[in-house]
KOLTOR-823325 format. One record per residue (C-alpha): residue in one letter; x, y negated, z negated. Coordinates in pm, 1 decimal, always signed. Layout:
# residues N
KOLKE  code         x         y         z
KOLKE     A         X         Y         Z
...
//
This chain:
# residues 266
KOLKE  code         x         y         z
KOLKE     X   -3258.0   +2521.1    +620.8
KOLKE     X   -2940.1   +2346.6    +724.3
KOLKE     X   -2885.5   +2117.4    +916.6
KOLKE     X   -2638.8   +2111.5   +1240.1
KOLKE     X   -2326.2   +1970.9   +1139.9
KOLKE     X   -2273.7   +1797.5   +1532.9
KOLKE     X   -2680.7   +1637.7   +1488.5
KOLKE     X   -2507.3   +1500.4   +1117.1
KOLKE     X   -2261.1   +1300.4   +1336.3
KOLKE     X   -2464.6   +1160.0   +1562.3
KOLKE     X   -2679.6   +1020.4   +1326.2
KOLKE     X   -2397.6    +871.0   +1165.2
KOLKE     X   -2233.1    +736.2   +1479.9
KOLKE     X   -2566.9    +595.1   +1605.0
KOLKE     X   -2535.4    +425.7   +1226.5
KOLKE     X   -2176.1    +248.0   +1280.0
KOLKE     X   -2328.2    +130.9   +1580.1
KOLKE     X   -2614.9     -48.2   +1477.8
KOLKE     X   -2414.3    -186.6   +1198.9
KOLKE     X   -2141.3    -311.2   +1438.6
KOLKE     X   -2433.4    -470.0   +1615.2
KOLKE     X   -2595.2    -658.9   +1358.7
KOLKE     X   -2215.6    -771.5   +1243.2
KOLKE     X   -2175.5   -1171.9   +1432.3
KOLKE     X   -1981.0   -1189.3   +1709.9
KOLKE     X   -1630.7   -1307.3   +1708.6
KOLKE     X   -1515.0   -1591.7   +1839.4
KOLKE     X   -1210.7   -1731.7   +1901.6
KOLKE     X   -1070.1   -2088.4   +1764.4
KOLKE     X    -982.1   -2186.9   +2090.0
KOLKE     X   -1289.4   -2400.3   +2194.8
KOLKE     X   -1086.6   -2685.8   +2371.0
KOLKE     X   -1333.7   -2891.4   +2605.0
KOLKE     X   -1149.2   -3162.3   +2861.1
KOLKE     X   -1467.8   -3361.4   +2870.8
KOLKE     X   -1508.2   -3449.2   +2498.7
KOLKE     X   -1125.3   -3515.8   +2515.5
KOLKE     X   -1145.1   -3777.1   +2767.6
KOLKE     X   -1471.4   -3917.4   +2652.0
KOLKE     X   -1293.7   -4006.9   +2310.6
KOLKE     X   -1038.3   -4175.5   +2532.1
KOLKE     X   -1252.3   -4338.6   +2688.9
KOLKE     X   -1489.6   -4483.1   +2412.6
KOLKE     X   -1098.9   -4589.9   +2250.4
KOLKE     X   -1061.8   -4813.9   +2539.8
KOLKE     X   -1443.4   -4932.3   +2580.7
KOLKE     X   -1404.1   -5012.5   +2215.0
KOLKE     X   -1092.3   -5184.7   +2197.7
KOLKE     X   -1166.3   -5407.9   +2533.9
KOLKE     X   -1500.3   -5518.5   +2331.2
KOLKE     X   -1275.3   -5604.2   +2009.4
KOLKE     X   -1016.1   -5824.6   +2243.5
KOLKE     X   -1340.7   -6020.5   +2373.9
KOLKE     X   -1479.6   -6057.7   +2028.6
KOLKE     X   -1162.1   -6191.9   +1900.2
KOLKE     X   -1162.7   -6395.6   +2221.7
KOLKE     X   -1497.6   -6556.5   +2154.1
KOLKE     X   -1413.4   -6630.1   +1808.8
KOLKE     X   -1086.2   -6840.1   +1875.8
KOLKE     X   -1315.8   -7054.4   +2135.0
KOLKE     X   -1616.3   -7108.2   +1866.1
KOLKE     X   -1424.1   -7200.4   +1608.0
KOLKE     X   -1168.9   -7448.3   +1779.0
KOLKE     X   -1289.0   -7780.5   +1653.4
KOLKE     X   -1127.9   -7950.8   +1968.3
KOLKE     X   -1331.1   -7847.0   +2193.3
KOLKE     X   -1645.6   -8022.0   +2302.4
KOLKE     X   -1999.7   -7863.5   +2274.7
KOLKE     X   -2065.0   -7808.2   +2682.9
KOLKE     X   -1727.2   -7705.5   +2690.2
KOLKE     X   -1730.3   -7411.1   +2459.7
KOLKE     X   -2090.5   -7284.6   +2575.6
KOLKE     X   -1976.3   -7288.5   +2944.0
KOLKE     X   -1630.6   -7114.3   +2778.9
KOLKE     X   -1866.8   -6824.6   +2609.7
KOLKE     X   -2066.3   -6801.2   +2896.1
KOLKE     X   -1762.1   -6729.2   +3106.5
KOLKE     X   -1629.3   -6481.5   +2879.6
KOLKE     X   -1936.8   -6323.3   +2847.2
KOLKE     X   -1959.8   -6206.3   +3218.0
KOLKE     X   -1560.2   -6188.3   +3218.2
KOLKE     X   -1650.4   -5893.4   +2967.8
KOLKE     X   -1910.3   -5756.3   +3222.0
KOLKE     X   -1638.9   -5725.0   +3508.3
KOLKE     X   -1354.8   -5586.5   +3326.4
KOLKE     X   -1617.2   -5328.5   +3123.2
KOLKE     X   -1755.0   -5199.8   +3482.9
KOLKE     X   -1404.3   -5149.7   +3578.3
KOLKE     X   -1276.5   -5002.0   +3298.8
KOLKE     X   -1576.6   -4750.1   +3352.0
KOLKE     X   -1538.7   -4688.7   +3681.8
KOLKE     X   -1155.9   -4659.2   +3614.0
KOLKE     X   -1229.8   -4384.3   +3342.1
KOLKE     X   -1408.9   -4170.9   +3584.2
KOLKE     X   -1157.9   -4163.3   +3853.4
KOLKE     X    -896.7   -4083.0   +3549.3
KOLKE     X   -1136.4   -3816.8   +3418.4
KOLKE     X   -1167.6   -3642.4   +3745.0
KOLKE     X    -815.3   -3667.8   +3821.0
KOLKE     X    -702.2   -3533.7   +3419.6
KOLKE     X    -970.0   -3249.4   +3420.4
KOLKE     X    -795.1   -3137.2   +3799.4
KOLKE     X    -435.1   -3101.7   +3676.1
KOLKE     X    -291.1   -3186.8   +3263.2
KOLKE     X    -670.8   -3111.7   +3103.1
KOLKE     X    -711.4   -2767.7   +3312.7
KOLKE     X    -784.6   -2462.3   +3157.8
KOLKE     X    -732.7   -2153.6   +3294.9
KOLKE     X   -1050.9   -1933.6   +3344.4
KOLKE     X    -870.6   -1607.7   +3107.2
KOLKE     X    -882.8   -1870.1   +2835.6
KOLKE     X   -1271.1   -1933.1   +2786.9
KOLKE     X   -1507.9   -1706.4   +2601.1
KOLKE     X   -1812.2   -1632.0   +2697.3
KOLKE     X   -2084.2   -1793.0   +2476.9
KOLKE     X   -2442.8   -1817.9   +2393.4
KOLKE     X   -2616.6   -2043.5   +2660.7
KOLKE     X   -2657.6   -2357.5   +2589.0
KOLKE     X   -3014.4   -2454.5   +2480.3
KOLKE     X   -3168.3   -2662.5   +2844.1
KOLKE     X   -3199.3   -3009.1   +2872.5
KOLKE     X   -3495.5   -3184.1   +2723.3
KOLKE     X   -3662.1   -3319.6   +3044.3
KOLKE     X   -3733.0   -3713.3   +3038.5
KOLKE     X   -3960.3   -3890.1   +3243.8
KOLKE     X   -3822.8   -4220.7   +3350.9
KOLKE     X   -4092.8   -4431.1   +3177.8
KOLKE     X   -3920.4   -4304.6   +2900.1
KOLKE     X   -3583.0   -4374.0   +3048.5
KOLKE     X   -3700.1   -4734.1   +3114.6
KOLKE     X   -3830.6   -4729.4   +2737.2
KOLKE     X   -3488.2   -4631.6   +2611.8
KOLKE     X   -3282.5   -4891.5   +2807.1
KOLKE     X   -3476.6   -5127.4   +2680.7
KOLKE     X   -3445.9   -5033.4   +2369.4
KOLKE     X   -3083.0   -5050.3   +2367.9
KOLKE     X   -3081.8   -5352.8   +2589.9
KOLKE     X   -3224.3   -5544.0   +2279.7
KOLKE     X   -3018.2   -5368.7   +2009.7
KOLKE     X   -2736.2   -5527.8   +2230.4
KOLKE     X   -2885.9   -5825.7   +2188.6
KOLKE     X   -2948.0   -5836.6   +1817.0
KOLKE     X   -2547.5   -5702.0   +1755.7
KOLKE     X   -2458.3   -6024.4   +1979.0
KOLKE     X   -2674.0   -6232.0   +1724.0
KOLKE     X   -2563.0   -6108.5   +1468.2
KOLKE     X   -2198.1   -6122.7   +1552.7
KOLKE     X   -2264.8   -6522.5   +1677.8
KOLKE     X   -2413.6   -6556.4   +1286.2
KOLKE     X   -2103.9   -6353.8   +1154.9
KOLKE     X   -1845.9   -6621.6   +1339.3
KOLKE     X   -2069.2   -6916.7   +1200.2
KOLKE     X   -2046.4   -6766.4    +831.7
KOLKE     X   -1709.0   -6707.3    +858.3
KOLKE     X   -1610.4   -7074.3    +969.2
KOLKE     X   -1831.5   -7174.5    +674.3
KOLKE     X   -1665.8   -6956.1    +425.7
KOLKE     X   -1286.6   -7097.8    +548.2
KOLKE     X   -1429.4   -7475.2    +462.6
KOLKE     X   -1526.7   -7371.8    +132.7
KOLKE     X   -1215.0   -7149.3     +44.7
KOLKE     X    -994.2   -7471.2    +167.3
KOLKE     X   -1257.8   -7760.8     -26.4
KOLKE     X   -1188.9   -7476.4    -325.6
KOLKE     X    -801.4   -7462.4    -264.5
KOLKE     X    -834.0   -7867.6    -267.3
KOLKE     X   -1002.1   -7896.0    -597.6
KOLKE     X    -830.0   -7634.9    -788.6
KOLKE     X    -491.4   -7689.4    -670.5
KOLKE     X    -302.9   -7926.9    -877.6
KOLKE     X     -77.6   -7957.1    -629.5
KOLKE     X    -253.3   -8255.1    -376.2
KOLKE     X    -173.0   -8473.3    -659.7
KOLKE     X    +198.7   -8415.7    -653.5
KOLKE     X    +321.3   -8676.6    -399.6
KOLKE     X    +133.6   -8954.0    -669.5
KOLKE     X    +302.5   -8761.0    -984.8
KOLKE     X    +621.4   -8742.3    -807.0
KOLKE     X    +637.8   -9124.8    -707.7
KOLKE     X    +525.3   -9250.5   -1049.3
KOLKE     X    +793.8   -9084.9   -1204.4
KOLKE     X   +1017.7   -9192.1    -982.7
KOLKE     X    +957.0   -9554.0    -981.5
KOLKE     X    +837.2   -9526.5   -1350.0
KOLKE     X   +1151.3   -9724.5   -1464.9
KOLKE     X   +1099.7  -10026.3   -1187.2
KOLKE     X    +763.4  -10018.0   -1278.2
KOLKE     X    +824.7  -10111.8   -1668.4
KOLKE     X   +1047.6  -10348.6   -1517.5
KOLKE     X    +813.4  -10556.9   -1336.5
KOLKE     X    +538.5  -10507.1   -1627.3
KOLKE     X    +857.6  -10657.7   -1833.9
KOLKE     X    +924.7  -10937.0   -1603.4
KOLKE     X    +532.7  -11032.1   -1548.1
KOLKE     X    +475.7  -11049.1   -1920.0
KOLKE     X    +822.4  -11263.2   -1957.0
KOLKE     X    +622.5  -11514.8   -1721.8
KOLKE     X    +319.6  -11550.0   -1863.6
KOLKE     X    +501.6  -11650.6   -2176.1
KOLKE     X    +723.7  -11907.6   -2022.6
KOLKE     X    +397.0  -12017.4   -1810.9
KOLKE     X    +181.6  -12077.2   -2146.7
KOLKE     X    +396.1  -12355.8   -2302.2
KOLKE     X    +471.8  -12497.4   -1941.1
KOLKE     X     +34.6  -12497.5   -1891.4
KOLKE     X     +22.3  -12694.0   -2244.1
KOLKE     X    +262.9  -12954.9   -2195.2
KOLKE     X    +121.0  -12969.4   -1794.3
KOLKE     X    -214.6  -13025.9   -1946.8
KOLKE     X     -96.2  -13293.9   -2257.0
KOLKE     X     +71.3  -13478.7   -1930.2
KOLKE     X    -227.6  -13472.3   -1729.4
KOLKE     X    -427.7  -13591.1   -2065.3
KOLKE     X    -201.1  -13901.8   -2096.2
KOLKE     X    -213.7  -13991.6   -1760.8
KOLKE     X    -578.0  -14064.5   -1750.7
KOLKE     X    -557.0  -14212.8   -2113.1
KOLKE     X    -434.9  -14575.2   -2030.4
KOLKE     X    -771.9  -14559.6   -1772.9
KOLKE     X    -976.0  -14477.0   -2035.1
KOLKE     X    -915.7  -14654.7   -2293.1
KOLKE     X   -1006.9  -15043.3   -2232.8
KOLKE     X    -926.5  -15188.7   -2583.9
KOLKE     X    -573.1  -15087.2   -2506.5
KOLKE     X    -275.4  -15332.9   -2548.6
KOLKE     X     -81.8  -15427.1   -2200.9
KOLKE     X    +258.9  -15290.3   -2359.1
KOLKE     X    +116.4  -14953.3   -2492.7
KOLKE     X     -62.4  -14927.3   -2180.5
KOLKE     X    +287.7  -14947.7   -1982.6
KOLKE     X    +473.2  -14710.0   -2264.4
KOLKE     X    +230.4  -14419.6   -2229.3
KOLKE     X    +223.3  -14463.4   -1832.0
KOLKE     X    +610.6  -14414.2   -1837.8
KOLKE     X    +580.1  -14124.5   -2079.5
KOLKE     X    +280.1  -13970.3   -1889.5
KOLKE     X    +461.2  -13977.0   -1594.7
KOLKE     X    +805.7  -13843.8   -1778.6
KOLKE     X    +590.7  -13537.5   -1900.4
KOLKE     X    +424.3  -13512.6   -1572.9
KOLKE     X    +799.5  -13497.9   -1443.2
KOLKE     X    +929.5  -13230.3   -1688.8
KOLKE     X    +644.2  -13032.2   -1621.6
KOLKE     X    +694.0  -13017.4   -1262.8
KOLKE     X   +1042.3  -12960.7   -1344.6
KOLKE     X    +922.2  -12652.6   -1554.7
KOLKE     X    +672.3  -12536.8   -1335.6
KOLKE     X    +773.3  -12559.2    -977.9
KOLKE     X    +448.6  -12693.8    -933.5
KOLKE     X    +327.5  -13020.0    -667.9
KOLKE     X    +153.1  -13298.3    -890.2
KOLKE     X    -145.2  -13184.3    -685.7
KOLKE     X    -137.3  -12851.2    -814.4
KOLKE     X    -143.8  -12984.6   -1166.6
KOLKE     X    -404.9  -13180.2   -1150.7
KOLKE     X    -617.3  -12909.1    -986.9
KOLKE     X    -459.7  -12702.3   -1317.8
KOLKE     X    -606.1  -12959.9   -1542.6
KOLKE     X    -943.0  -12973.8   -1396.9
KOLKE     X    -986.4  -12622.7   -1417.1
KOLKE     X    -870.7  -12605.3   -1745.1
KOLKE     X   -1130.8  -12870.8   -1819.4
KOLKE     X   -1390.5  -12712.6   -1649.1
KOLKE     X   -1251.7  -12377.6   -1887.0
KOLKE     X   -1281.8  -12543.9   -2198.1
KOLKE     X   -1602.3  -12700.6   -2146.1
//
């Protein structure tokens, strides 16, 4: 038997339809949302105020000039410096997101699509609000910890780079190197000159000493003859002479010579 040609097309049209039915919906790219828009801009500035007081609280822990109670009243000040301008900053972002989402974020009601409802709201109690702020009340805390630790490793790291820049560099010994060559040639000259003296001065020492030796002979000696006596007195006290001439040197002086040269010897 066959089969009525108009029943053959609606079974096929009842086909296209469930097929177009099972087919996802299509949605357009335009899925522009103020909100997210302005929350970005406002997480930039939350973020970027919290960088400027970091950097702030850095430059006051690591100046070395600054006394102890000074710098922990100075972080304690920019601590709740940070609290002011963050609740205004806040409270500024919501007057700007109300006023933004009113007139240059607007979009016109033609322009959204109708979408799949949301999925609702998980519902908190607020124990577990009061569990969560706590929560991130002491995260807080452990990020300012471990940002005070990061500062104190970082001040420790620029002593050792400089003590490493100090030993390797070759450099901190240039002013030395550059005045020893410099004054190299007056140097020789005076290592000249002081060696020139202490030849001159050895001769001068031995006749100073044979003077001083025949000055206390004619004391000494009591089998001595009145005329030899008077003859080495006048010669001891010729030498003595010359060797003060020689010398430069007081009588005193070479007397104190000869005793320590005694003294030396013995």
């Amino acid at each position: 038997m066959d089969e009525n040609p108009q029943d053959m097309e609606g079974v096929q049209q009842q086909q296209q339809n469930e097929e177009q039915q099972a087919k996802p919906e299509r949605v357009s790219p335009f899925t522009f949302q103020p909100a997210l828009v302005i929350g970005d801009m406002v997480n930039v500035a939350l973020e970027t105020c919290a960088d400027a007081f970091d950097r702030f609280e850095e430059a006051v822990a690591g100046a070395a000039e600054i006394r102890p109670e000074h710098r922990r009243a100075l972080l304690q000040g920019i601590g709740v410096l940070y609290e002011c301008a963050s609740g205004s900053l806040n409270q500024a972002a919501t007057n700007f997101e109300r006023l933004a989402q009113a007139t240059i974020l607007r979009v016109p009601p033609e322009l959204y699509l109708e979408q799949e409802a949301a999925a609702p709201l998980v519902e908190v109690s607020p124990e577990e609000e009061a569990q969560l702020d706590a929560e991130l009340a002491d995260m807080r805390r452990q990020i300012g910890e471990a940002k005070q630790d990061c500062r104190g490793l970082r001040q420790q790291l620029k002593e050792i780079n400089r003590d490493l820049a100090l030993a390797g560099d070759p450099s901190a010994f240039d002013p030395l190197s550059g005045a020893l060559a410099t004054q190299r040639a007056a140097l020789l000259e005076d290592a000249a000159s002081i060696g020139g003296a202490l030849q001159r001065l050895g001769p001068m020492l031995a006749r100073a000493k044979g003077a001083l030796a025949a000055r206390e002979g004619p004391g000494s000696s009591l089998c001595a003859k009145a005329p030899n006596a008077a003859e080495a007195a006048a010669g001891a006290q010729r030498r003595m002479a010359a060797a003060q001439q020689d010398t430069g040197a007081s009588l005193d002086q070479l007397e104190a010579l000869q005793q320590s040269l005694t003294g030396t010897t013995q």
